[in-house]
N, C-alpha and C positions, 0 to 999 in steps of 0.2 A: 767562646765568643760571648760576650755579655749583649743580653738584649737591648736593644733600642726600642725603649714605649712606643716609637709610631709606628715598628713592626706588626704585623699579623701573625698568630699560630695555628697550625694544624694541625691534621693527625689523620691518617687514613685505617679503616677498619675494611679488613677484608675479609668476604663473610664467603664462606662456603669448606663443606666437606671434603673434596675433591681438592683443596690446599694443601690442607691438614696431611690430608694423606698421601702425599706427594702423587698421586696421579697426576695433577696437572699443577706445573712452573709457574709461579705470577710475574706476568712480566707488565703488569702497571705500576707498582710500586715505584720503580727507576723513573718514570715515564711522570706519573704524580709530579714526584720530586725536584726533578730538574724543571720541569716548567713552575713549580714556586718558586723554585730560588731564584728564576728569571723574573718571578715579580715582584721579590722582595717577600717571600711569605715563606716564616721558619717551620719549614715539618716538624713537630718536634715528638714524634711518636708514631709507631706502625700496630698494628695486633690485626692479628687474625684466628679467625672465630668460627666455630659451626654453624649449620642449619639449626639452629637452634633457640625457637622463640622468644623464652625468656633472656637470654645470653643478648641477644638483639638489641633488646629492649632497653637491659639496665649495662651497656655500653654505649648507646646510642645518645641516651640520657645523661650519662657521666662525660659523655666528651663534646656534650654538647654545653654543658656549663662551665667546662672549663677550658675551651678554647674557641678562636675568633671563627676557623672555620675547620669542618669536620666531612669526608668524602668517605662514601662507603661504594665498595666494586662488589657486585655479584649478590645473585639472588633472587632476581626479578625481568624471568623469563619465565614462560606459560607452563613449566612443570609443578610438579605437586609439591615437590621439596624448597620451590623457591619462596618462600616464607620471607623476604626481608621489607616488602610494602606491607605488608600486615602487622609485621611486628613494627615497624617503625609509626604506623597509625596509630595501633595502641600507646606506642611512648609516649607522644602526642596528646592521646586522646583526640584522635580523630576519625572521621566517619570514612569509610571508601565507597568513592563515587565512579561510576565511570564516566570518565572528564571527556567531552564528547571533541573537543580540541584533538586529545590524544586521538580517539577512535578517528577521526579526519585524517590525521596525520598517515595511520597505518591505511588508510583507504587510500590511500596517495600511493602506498608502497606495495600493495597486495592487491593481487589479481582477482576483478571480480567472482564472489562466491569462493574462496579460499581463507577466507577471513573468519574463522573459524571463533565457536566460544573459548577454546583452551588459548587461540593468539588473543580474542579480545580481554582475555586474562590480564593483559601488561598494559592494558587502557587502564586500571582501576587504581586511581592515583588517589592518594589522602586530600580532602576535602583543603581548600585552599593553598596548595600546594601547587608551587610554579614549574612549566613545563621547562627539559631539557630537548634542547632538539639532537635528534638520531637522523643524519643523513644517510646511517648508514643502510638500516634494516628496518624505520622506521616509527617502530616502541620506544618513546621516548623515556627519559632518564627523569625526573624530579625536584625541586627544592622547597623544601621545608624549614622555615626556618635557618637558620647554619648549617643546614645538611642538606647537603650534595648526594643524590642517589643516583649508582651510575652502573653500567652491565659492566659483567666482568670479562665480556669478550674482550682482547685489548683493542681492534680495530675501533670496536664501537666507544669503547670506552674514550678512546682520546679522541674522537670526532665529538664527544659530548662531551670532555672536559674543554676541546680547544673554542666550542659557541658559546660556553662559560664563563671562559675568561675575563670577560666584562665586565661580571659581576662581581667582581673578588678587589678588595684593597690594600695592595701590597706598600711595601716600604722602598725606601733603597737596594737596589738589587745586591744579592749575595755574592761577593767577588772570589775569584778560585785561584790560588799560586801552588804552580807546585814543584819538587826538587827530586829528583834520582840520585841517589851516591850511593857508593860499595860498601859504606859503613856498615855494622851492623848497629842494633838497636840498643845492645848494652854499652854502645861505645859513644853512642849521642844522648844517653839518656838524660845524665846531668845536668848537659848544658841545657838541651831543650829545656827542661825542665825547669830552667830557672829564668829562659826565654820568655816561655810562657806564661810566669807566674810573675813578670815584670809587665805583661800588658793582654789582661783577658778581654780586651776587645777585638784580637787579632786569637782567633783557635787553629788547634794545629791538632794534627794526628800521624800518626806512621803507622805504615802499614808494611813489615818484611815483606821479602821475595827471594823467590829460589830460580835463577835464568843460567843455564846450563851450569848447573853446579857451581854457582856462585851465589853467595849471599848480598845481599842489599836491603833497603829501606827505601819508598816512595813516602814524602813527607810534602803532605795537603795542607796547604793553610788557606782560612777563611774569613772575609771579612765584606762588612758595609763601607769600609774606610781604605780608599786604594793608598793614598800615603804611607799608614802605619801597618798594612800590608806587605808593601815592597820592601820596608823599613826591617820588617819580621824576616820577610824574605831574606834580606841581605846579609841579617845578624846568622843565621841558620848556615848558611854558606858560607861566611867567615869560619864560624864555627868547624863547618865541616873540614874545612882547608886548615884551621891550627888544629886537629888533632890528627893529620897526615892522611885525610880521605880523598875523594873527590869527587866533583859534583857532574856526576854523568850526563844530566839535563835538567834544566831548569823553566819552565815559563810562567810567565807575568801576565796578569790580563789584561786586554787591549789599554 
């Protein structure tokens, strides 16, 4: 899908040890994504990264010069490993303060005298740095510049990405089409291929499947342009029907 300059890009960095090593499943990622594509804003990259301060620093830095907006999950809860407010100040070159906004905020959520220094930890935000609100558990999230700093709990995380929202400016929203047929993927490759290479405003992917021993292909197309969408659509379907396939299901967005 060729971009449209009034688009926005992103890129979500997900920082924590506990990824890597698959103890724990990220389930923001999905979550991220599908709400930018609902505002018109193209993810166009994912990494994820250790505890690890310098690593922090000079990805933080690099994906903040080259894209519009940049979301980082995890790392900035009151343990000792959570390192990702500290190393993001440094990027910056900024001071930490504790923003007394935040410490309010968590007084709002915490029982008195439970308020502990290792919770007033996730008060200590980079000096001019805009608060995220946390309805959820009260330590709020961040914004710095183009970066979005957010827990990597996913509850909290999307109760902080959804007060967000507001702040972010998207394009035309990302439209979704997509096809089932029993075809396999050496058997449409051609055509696709010359499909797609007739109109890269319209991107397309396939993705095999194996449903009770039978083979197929789910084929996702995507666009800002619902016309030359359904148009791709239709060409794909033809296609699939002249080389003796058939099209198991199909939908079109509203």
């Amino acid at each position: 899908m060729t971009q449209d300059t009034s688009q926005k890009t992103a890129v979500i960095i997900v920082i924590g040890n506990e990824i890597l090593s698959g103890r724990t499943q990220d389930a923001n990622i999905a979550y991220i994504g599908k709400q930018l594509e609902n505002l018109g804003i193209i993810l166009e990259e994912v990494t994820i990264i250790p505890d690890v301060e310098q690593t922090i620093i000079n990805k933080v830095k690099m994906y903040s010069e080259n894209y519009d907006y940049v979301f980082t999950t995890g790392g900035i809860g009151p343990t000792h490993d959570d390192i990702t407010t500290v190393s993001i100040a440094k990027a910056f070159n900024k001071k930490l303060e504790r923003n007394p906004d935040a410490v309010a905020c968590m007084e709002r959520y915490y029982e008195p005298g439970t308020l502990t220094e290792a919770r007033l930890k996730m008060a200590d935000i980079p000096e001019a740095a805009r608060l995220i609100d946390n309805p959820v558990s009260g330590a709020p999230g961040y914004q710095i510049e183009n970066i979005f700093v957010l827990a990597g709990v996913p509850g909290i995380m999307q109760a902080m990405f959804d007060g967000l929202a507001d702040r972010l400016t998207g394009g035309p929203p990302i439209l979704t089409a997509s096809i089932c047929t029993n075809l396999t993927e050496s058997k449409l490759a051609e055509g696709m291929t010359k499909i797609q290479n007739e109109c890269s405003e319209v991107s397309i992917g396939s993705y095999p499947y194996l449903k009770r021993g039978r083979l197929g292909v789910n084929i996702v197309l995507r666009s800002i342009d619902k016309v030359l969408l359904e148009k791709q659509t239709g060409l794909i379907i033809k296609l699939i029907e002249e080389i003796g396939g058939k099209v198991l299901e199909s939908k079109l967005p509203d």
